[in-house]
N, C-alpha and C positions, 0 to 999 in steps of 0.2 A: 461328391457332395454328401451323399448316404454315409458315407465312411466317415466322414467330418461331423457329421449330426448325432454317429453314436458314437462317436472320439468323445465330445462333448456332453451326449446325453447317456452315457449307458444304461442300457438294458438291464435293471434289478427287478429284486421281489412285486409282485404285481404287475407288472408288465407283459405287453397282449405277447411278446415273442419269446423266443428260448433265451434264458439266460441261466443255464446249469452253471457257466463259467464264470459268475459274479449272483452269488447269495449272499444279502447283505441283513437278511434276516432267518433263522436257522426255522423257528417256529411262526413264520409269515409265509413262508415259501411253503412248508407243512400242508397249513392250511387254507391258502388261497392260492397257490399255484400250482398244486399237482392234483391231479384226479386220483379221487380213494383207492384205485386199483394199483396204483404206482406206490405209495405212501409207504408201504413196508418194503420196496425194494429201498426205497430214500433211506427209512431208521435202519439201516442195515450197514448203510455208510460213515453213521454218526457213532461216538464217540457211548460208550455206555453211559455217560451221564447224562448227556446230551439223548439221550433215547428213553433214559428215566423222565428226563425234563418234561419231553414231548409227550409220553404215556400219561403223566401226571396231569398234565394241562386239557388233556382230551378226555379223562376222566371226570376232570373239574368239570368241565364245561358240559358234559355230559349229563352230570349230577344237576347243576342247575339249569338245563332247560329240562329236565325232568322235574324240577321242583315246581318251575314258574308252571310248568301245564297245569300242576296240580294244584294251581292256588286258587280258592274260591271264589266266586264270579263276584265281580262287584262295577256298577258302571262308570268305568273312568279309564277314556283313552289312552291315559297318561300308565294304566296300570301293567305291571311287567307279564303277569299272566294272560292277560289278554292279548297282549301280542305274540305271545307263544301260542295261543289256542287259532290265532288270526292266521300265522303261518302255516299253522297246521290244517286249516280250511285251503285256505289258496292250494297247498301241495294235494289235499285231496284232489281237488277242482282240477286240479291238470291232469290227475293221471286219471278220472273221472273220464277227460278228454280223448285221454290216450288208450280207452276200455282197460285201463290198467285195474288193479283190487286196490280200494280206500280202504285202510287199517281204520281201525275204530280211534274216536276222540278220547275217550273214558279211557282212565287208566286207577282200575280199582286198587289196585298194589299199592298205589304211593298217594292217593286222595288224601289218606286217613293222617297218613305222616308227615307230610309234608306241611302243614300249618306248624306246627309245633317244632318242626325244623327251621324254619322262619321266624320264627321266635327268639329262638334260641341260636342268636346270631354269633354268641362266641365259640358255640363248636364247628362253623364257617370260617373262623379267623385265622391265621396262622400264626404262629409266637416263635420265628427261630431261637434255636439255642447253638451256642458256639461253644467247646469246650479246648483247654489247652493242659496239655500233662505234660512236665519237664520240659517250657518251654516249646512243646511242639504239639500240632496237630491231634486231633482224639476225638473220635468218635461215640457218641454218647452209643452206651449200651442200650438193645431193645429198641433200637425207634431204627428207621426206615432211611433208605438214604443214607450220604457219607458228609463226611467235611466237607464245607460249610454250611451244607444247606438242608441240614435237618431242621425239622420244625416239631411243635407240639402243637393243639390248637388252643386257644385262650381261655376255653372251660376247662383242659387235663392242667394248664399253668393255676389255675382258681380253685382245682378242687382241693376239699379238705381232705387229701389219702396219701399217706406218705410212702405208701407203696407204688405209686402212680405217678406225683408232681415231683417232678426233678428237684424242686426246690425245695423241698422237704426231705432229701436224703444227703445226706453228706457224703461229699465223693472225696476227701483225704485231699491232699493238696492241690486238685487238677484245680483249673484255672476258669469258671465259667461265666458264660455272658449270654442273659437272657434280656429279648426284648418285646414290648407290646408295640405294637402296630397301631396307637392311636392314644392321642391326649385325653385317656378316658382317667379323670381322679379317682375313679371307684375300683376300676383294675389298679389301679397301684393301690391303694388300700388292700384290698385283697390279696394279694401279692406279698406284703410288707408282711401281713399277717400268717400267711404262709409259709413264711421264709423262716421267723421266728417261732413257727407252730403255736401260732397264738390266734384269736378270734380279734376281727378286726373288733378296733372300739367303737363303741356310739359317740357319735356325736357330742357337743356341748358340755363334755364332761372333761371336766375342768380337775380331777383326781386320778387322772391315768397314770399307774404307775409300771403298766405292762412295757417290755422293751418297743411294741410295735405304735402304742400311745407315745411313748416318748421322740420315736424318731418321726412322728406326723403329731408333732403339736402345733399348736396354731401357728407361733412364730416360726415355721420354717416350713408349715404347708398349707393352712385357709389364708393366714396373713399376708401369703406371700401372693393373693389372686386380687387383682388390677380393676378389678371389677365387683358390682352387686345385685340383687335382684333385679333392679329395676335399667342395668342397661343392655345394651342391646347385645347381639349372641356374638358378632364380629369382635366385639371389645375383651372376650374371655381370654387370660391370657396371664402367666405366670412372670412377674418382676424379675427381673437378671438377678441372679442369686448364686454364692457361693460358700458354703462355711461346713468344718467339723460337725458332728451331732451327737451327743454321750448317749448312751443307748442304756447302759448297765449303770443303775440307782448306788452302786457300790462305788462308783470310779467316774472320774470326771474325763481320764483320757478314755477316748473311740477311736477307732477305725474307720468311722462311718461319714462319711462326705454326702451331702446332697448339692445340685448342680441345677440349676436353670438357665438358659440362654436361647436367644432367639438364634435363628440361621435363615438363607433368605434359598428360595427352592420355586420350581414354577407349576403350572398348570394349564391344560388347555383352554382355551376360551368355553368349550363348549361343559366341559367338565365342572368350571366353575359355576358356570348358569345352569347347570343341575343341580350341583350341590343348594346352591343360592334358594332357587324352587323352590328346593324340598324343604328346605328350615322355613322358607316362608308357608309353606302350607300345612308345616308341622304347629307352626306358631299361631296361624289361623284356627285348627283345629282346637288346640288347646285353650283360645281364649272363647271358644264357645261351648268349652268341653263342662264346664257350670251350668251352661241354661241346659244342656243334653242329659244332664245328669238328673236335674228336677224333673224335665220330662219325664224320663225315662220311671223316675223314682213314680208319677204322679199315676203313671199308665199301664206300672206294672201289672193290673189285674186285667186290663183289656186286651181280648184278643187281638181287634185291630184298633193303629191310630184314628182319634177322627181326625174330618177334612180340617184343614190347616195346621196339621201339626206338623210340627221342626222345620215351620217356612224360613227360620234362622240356618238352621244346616243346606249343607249342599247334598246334593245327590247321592252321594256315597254316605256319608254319617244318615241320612232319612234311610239307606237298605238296610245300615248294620242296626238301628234301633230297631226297625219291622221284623228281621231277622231275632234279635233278643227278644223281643213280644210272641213271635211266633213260638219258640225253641221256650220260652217260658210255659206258654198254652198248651204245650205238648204235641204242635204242629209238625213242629221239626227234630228229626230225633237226632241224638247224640251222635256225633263224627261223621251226618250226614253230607258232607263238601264235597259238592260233584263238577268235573267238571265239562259232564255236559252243558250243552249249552242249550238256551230256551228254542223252543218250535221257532217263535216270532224274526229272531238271529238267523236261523238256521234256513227262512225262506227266503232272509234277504241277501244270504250268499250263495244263494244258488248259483249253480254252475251256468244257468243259463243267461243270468247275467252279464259274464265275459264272454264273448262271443269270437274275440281275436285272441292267440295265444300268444302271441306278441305281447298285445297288455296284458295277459296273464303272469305271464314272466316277468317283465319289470316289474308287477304288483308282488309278486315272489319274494324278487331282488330286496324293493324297500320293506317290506315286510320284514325279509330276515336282518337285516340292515337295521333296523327299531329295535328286535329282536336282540343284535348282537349288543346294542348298544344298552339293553335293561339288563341285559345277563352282566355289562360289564360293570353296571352300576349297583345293583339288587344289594351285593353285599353290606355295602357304604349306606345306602338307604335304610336299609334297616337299622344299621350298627345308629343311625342318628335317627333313627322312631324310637329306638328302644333308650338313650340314655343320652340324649339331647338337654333332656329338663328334669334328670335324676338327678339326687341331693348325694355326694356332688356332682359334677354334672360334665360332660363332654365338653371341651373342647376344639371346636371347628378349625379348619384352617384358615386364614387369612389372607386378604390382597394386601396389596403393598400399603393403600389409599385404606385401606378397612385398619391396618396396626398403626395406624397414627392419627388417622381420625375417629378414633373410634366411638365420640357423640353422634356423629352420622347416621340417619335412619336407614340409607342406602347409598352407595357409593358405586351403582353400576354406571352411571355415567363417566365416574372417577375414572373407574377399571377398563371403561374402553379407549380411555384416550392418556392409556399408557404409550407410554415410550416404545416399548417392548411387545405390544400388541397391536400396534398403527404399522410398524417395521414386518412383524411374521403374520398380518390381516391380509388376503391376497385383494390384487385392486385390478381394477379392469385395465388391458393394454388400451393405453391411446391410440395408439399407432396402428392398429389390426382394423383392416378395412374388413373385414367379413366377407359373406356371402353375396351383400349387394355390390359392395366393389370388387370381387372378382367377377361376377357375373358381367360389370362394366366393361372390366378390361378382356370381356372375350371367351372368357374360361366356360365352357359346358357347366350344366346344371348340378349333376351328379359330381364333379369335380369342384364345383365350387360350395356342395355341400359340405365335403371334405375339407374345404378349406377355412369350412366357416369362422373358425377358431385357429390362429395361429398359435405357434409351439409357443411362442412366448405366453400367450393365454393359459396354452395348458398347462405350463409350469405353474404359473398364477396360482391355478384353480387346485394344485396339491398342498400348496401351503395349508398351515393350522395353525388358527390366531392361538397365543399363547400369552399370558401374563405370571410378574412376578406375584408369590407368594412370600410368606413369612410361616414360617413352622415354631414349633418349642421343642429342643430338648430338655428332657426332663434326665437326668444320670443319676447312678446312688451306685456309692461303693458302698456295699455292706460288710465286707471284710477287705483283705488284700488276695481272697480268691473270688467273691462273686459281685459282679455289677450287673447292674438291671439298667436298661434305658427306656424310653417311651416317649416315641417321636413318628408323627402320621407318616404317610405314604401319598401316591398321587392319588385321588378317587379316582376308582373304576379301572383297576388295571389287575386284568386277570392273568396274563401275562408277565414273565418277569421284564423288569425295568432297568438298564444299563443307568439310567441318570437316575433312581431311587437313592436315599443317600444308604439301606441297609445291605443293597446291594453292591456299593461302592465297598461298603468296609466288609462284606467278604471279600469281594476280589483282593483287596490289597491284604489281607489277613491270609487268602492262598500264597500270594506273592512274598509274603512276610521271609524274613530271613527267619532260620532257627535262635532258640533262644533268647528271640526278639519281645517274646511276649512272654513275661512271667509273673507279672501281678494285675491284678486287676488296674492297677494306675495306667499300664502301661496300654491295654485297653479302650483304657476312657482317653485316653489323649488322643489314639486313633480315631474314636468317635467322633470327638470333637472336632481332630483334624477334617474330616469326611465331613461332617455336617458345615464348619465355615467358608469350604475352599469347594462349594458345588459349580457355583461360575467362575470358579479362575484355575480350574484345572484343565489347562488347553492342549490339556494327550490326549481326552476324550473327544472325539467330533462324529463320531459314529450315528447318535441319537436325536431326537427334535431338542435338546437341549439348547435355548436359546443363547446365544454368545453375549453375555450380557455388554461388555467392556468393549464389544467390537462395532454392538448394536447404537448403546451413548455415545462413540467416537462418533462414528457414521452418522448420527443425528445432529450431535454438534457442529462438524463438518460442512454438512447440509446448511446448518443457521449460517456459521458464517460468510459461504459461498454465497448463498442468495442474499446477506446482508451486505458484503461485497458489491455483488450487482445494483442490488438497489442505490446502494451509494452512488456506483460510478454514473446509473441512469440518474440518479440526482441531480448531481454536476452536467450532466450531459446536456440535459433541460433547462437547465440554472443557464449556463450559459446561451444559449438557446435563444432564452428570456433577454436578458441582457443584452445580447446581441441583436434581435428584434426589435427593444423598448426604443419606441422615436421613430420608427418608421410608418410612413404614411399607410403603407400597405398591412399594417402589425395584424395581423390575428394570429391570438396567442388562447384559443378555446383548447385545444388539444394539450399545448404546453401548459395550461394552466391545472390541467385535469391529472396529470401526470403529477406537478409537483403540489396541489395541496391534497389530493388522493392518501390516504396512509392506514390505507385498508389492509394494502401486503404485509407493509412495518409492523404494524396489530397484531396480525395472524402470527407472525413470528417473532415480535415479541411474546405471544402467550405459548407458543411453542417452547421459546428458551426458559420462562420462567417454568414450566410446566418440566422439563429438563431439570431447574438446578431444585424443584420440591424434591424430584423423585430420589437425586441425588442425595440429597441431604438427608432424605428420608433410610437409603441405603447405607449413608457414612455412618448415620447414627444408630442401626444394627450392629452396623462392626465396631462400633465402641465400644456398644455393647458388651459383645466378643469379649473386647478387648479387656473391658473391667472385669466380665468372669473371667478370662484366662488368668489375669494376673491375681486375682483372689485365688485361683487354682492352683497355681506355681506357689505361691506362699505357703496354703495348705499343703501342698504333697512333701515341700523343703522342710516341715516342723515334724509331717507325718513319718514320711523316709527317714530312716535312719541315715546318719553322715560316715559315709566310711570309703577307702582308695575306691579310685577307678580300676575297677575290674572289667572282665564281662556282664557277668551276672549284677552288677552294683546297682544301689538304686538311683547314685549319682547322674547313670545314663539317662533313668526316669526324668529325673529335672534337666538335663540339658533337653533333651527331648522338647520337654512342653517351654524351655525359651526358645528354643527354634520356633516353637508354634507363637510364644507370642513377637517374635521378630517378621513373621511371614503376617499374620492380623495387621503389623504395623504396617508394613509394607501397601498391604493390600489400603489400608485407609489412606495413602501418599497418594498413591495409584489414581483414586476417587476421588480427590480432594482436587487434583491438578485434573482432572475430566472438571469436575464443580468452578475449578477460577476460570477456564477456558468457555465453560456455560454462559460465567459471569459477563467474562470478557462480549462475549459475542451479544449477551444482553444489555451490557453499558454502551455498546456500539451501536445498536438498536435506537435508546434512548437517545442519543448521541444525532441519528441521524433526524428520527420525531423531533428531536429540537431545532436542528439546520429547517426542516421543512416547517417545523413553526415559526420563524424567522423569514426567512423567504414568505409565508403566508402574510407577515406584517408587509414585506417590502410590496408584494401584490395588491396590496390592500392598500400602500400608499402610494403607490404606482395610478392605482383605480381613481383613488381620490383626486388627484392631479390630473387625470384624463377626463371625471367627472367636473373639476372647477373650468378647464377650458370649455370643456361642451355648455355650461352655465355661463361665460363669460362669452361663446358666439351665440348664444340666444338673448344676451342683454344687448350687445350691437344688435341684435335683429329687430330686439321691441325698441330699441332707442331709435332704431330708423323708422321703423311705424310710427312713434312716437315725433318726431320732427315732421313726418310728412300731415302728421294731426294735427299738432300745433302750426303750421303755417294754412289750413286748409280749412281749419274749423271756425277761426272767428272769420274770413271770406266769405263762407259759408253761410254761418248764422246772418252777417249784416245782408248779404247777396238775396235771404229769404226775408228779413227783417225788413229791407225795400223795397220788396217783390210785393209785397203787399198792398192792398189798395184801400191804404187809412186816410181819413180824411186829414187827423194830426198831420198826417205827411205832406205838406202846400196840396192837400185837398187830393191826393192821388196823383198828382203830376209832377214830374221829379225830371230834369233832363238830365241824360246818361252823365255829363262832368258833373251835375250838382252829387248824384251819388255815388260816383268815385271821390270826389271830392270828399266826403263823409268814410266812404268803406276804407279806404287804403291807410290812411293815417290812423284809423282808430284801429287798426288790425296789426298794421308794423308795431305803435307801440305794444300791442299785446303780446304779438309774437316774439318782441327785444324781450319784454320781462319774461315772458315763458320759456324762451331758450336761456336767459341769466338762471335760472332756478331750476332749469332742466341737465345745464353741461359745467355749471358752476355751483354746485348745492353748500360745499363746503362754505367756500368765503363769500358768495353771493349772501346765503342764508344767515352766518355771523353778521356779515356787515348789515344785511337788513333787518336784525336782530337788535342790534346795537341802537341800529337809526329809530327805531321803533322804541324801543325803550328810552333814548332819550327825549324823544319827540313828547311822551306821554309822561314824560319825567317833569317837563320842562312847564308843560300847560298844566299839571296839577301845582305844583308848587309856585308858578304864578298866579293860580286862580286864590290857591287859596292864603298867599300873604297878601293880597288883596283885599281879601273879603276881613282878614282881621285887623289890617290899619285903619279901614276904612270905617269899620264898626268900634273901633275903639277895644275890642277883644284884647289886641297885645299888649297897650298898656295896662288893662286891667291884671290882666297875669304877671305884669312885671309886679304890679303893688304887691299881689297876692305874695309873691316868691320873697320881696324884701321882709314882709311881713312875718314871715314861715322861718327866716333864716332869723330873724333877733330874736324871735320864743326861743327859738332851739337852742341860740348862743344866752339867754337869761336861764335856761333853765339846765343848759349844760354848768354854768356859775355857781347857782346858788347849788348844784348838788354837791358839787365839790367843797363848797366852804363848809355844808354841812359835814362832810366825811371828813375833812382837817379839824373841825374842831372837836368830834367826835375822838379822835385818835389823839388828840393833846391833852386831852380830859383824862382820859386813861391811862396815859404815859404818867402827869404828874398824880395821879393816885398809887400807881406802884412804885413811885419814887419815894414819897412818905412813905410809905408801909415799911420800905429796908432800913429809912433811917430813921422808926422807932425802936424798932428790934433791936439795931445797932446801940442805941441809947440805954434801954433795959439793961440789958447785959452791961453796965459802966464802962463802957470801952468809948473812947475818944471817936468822935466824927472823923471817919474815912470819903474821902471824897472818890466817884464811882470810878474803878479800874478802868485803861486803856479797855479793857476785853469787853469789860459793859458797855463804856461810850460807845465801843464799837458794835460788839452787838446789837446797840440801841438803835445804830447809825444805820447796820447792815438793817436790822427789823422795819424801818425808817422806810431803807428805799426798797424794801419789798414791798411795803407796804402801799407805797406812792406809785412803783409798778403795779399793783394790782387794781390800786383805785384808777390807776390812768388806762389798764387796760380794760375795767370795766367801764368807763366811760367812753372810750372808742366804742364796745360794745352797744352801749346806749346812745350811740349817734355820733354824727361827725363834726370835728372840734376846728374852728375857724383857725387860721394860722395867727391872727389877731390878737386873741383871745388873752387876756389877762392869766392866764390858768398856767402858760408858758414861764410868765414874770414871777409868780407865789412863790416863798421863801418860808421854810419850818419858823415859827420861834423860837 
């Protein structure tokens, strides 16, 4: 079983037993697995480069916790120095314990130097440089180390000495390639200027005519920045860009290419919530770095603040103003940073406070462990105090959710509930009964200590959450022998990195065939290759490199299985239901909970769409890609000369980067078919939320129908209360009504048949009507609707033609009505005679009128044309229509009426 558990688990770097026979980390095993007294038998087996490596790194590492000791006390837990001086208390304390000699804290040698080493974070940097002669390998003169892993640091790349910066000497045709180690604009500016031995330009000046002004003019370097003052630091970030740039005022043709593209790269969880921190505390600072400054200005002649001042600042900015007042007053003398530490500190870690050296040690352990972890950060920290909010200005890295949302104030919630960081976040085993269930099942105390945590926990607990980032290359061929790049790194990695992308393109540049590399294009193509293909090169597996395409299967997968499930428990339920509905015994609480429940569907619903954001979010980098590569290919086809396939041709250049952009394509096929598969398993989703909101209708009409019976056996219930009322209630009342001893009633004496005689019939007919109107409402209640209306019908309208024959009423109304009807027929009469003779009157005065005219003129009497008479005729019965319709208007014309019989003259 032992054998089987390390078949499976082998024994590597960090592990409690021997594993000489599987080192899977060269400088992990260095320094975390061998004791200092063994460590130079180890570099003795290593390879000389591999022994430079390890020497180099133990130096570094050496140099900066010599720095952090030496950094000035300031109080803030968070600070790198104080956990260097913190370690350095505790190791006292133990060997204190151990009557061992406590070395002194103070270390005078390096107080004085070390602030301004800190400072001055780009002589910390490193700037490889790679050079190529004929095609092959070459070793830059004077600098340390071999191919490929020489380096300069970022202030010998910056200085103005052309005795010293590479890039100010011209090396004949070798082939070289320098790069900055971070999306800082101001190093490339410097740099540019360098290159050309020229002083960079200022700003806003719009008359550069220097070659180093012309290749950063706005249209190919401010203009090309995505962002402005006012948004936030995650948003900073260079447009995909690709094009020629004339450099020389004489000649429109250049050699000089500039290059922007994003590439996607990842980060630890823990890494990125440092970096995060620190821009947030940088950005705090600085916006109350105004009110500090008036302070500061208002109190420069006081020795000390008074009470309330810099209640604005935090704890750290109130020492450093106390400190500048002091050092003003002549308290504090120049280069005085010590770093002893105060009396007040120094009593409360006393040795005699740890009392077990057991917790001495753990305290040790996490000590140095904080320790390692500032030493691996210092660098990066600094590099973003010092040129975070410089004009222009650093560039940060980016999450995935930070380069697409970049209005966002904060996106750390985004960032944890990545795809990629929920997959590599270690999660607690379900299944691990602990220590209390081994103790159940038997097991000794001390055995089931041991057991507390099963293997599967422990693997758990090595995981390291990881998220996708988004980086920028920045590339510039300057000639057809030198390119520059400037593309971050991971924070905080003191160590070299198998999955960095600048370490990818040495190794493949060792690996290079001869002759492979002999322009700078040939270069940049490698670069580029290296920077788009960091998740989809699957020969590397070595590294915590998250498998990005294995991790999206695997999640998708997951969606669809458990969508799967859900469905079949759907139907499983559904029928369930259906098969239950109508039984007398039905409870259906559990079936019902099951299927209108769609809390799980939700969860993964937001899981899949959360899946096809990130997706899309990733295709649309590698379009990216895809648009600078093919803006690249264009350029280099116009740049290269066209001449046969050779070896040496630049021909191969361009097949070269169509391979690359044939492989981008690829890779967005790839992603696109993960993305409809996302979709897929989300329209499934939706698919099923609609089946259950359907079934929720059918439940709901199921309910309703189950509710109308339940309401239809409580109306039989009251209908039988209700008859047992009605037969019992007038019994009742008459039973009480002759119970009483009224004199009306034969004086109080009633024998039992005279008042049944009374009670029973006057109760039956109540109880007939009350059951007719109780079990017959419909037609009882019409027909005695009826009866009733005619009843009331019948005695109104006998009462009251009665009362008017009788009174003489009706005939008077008859006179009235004959009398009303001949006005109306005389005066509908005489209106009309008036309006006929009115209309004949005028007829024959325009009849004269034509035949004077006629006469004047001597012309013979014409008698009136067909068209006249007729006109006259049609004029006639319009006329006679409108007269007749204005008199319908004014009242209504007897059928009698002479008005029928009237004939024109």
């Amino acid at each position: 079983m032992v054998n089987l558990w390390r078949a499976v688990y082998p024994r590597s770097c960090l592990s409690s037993g021997a594993h000489d026979d599987d080192i899977g980390d060269e400088s992990l095993h260095y320094t975390g697995c061998l004791r200092i007294s063994k460590r130079e038998q180890y570099l003795s087996t290593l390879s000389t480069r591999s022994q430079q490596r390890l020497r180099q790194e133990a130096s570094q590492v050496e140099q900066l916790r010599v720095m952090l000791e030496g950094l000035p006390e300031v109080p803030n837990d968070d600070d790198a120095g104080a956990k260097a001086r913190k370690l350095r208390l505790l190791v006292d304390q133990y060997r204190l314990g151990d009557n061992k000699r406590s070395p002194s804290v103070q270390s005078s040698s390096t107080s004085t130097l070390v602030p301004s080493q800190m400072e001055d974070v780009d002589s910390l940097i490193p700037a490889p440089v790679i050079y190529f002669k004929d095609g092959k390998p070459y070793d830059c003169p004077g600098l340390d180390g071999c191919f490929p892993d020489q380096k300069f640091s970022v202030k010998e790349l910056l200085a103005d000495d052309e005795n010293e910066n590479p890039l100010m000497q011209d090396e004949g045709s070798t082939v070289r390639y320098f790069h900055l180690p971070a999306n800082n604009m101001l190093w490339v500016e410097e740099v540019m200027a360098r290159f050309y031995h020229e002083q960079r330009p200022k700003r806003n000046n719009q008359h550069i005519r220097t070659r180093t002004g012309m290749l950063l003019r706005p249209e190919f370097w401010e203009a090309q920045q995505n962002f402005d003052s006012s948004s936030e630091i995650h948003a900073r970030h260079m447009k995909p860009f690709c094009d020629t740039i004339p450099t020389d005022t004489a000649t429109t043709d250049s050699g000089t290419m500039a290059l922007f593209m994003p590439y996607l790269h990842w980060e630890t969880g823990r890494g990125q919530a440092r970096t995060a921190e620190k821009i947030k505390r940088i950005n705090h600072e600085r916006s109350t770095m105004a009110e500090t400054v008036v302070d500061a200005q208002n109190l420069s002649s006081a020795k000390e603040p008074p009470d309330g001042f810099g209640q604005h600042l935090n704890t750290g900015e109130t020492r450093k103003i106390s400190r500048f007042m002091k050092k003003g007053a002549g308290l504090v003398a120049d280069g005085a940073a010590t770093t002893e530490l105060p009396d007040k500190t120094r009593q409360d870690q006393k040795p005699s406070l740890v009392t077990e050296k057991g917790k001495l040690v753990g305290l040790i352990l996490r000590a140095a462990a904080e320790l390692f972890e500032a030493m691996d950060f210092i660098i990066e920290e600094c590099l973003i105090t010092k040129y975070l909010h410089k004009n222009p200005p650093l560039h940060p890295r980016r999450t995935l959710d930070q380069s697409y949302y970049g209005a966002l104030r904060s996106t750390n919630a985004r960032d944890k509930d990545q795809v990629v960081y929920r997959a590599t976040c270690p999660t607690q085993h379900t299944h691990c009964t602990g220590k209390k269930g081994a103790e159940k099942k038997g097991v000794g105390k001390k055995r089931a200590e041991k057991q507390e945590k099963c293997r599967e926990c422990q693997e758990e607990i090595k995981k390291v959450p990881r998220l996708i980032m988004v980086g920028q290359l920045w590339l510039w061929i300057l000639d057809d022998r030198t390119l520059i790049t400037s593309f971050p790194r991971r924070w905080g990695k003191l160590r070299p990195d198998t999955s960095d992308v600048h370490q990818s393109i040495r190794t493949r540049l060792v690996n290079a065939n001869n002759d492979e590399i002999n322009s700078s294009y040939d270069l940049a193509l490698i670069v580029m290759d290296e920077c788009s293909r960091v998740f989809f090169d699957r020969t590397l597996s070595h590294d915590r490199r998250p498998k990005l395409g294995d991790i999206f299967a695997e999640a998708i997968r997951s969606i669809t299985y458990k969508q799967t499930a859900a469905f079949n428990q759907f139907l499983i339920y559904a029928h369930l239901a259906s098969g239950k509905y109508g039984l007398a015994q039905y409870q259906d609480a559990a079936t019902q909970h099951i299927l209108l429940n769609i809390q799980a569907e939700g969860s993964l619903l937001k899981e899949a769409k959360d899946i096809m954001d990130e997706m899309q979010i990733i295709i649309r980098v590698e379009e990216q890609q895809q648009t600078v590569m093919d803006m690249f290919t264009k350029q280099i086809e116009q740049a290269l000369p066209s001449t046969t396939a050779t070896r040496h041709s630049p021909w191969l250049t361009v097949a070269r980067a169509k391979r690359l952009q044939a492989s981008i394509e690829t890779r967005i096929r790839e992603l696109k078919i993960l993305l409809d598969l996302a979709r897929n398993g989300s329209d499934a989703l939706k698919e099923l939320l609609t089946l259950k909101q359907q079934q929720a209708g059918v439940i709901e009409a199921r309910e309703a129908v189950k509710n109308g019976e339940e309401v239809f056996k409580q109306g039989q219930s009251i209908m039988l209360l209700t008859m047992v009322t009605i037969i019992f209630l007038p019994l009742s009342f008459l039973s009480s009504l002759f119970g009483m001893n009224a004199v009306e009633l034969n004086s109080g004496y009633f024998t039992l048949a005279q008042e049944f005689t009374y009670i029973f019939p006057i109760s039956l007919g109540i109880i007939i009507v009350s059951f007719l109107l109780a079990f017959n409402p419909n037609t009882f209640t019409n027909t005695f609707a009826v009866l009733m209306r005619s009843v009331i019908s019948f005695i109104y309208n006998i009462t009251t033609t009665w009362v008017e024959v009788n009174t003489g009423l009706y005939m008077l109304g008859r006179k009235f009505t004959a009398k009303s009807n001949s006005l109306r027929n005389k005066q509908v009469e005489l209106t009309r005679e008036w309006k006929v003779n009115a209309n004949t009157t005028r007829l024959k005065a325009t009849t004269n009128q034509d035949t004077g005219d006629e006469t004047n003129t001597n012309e013979a009497p014409l008698r009136p044309s067909r068209a006249l008479t007729f006109g006259s005729s049609v004029l006639g019965m319009s006329r006679r229509n409108t007269e007749l319709s204005e008199d319908v208007e004014s009242g209504p014309i007897r059928a009698n009426s002479t008005y029928y019989s009237t004939r024109e003259p």
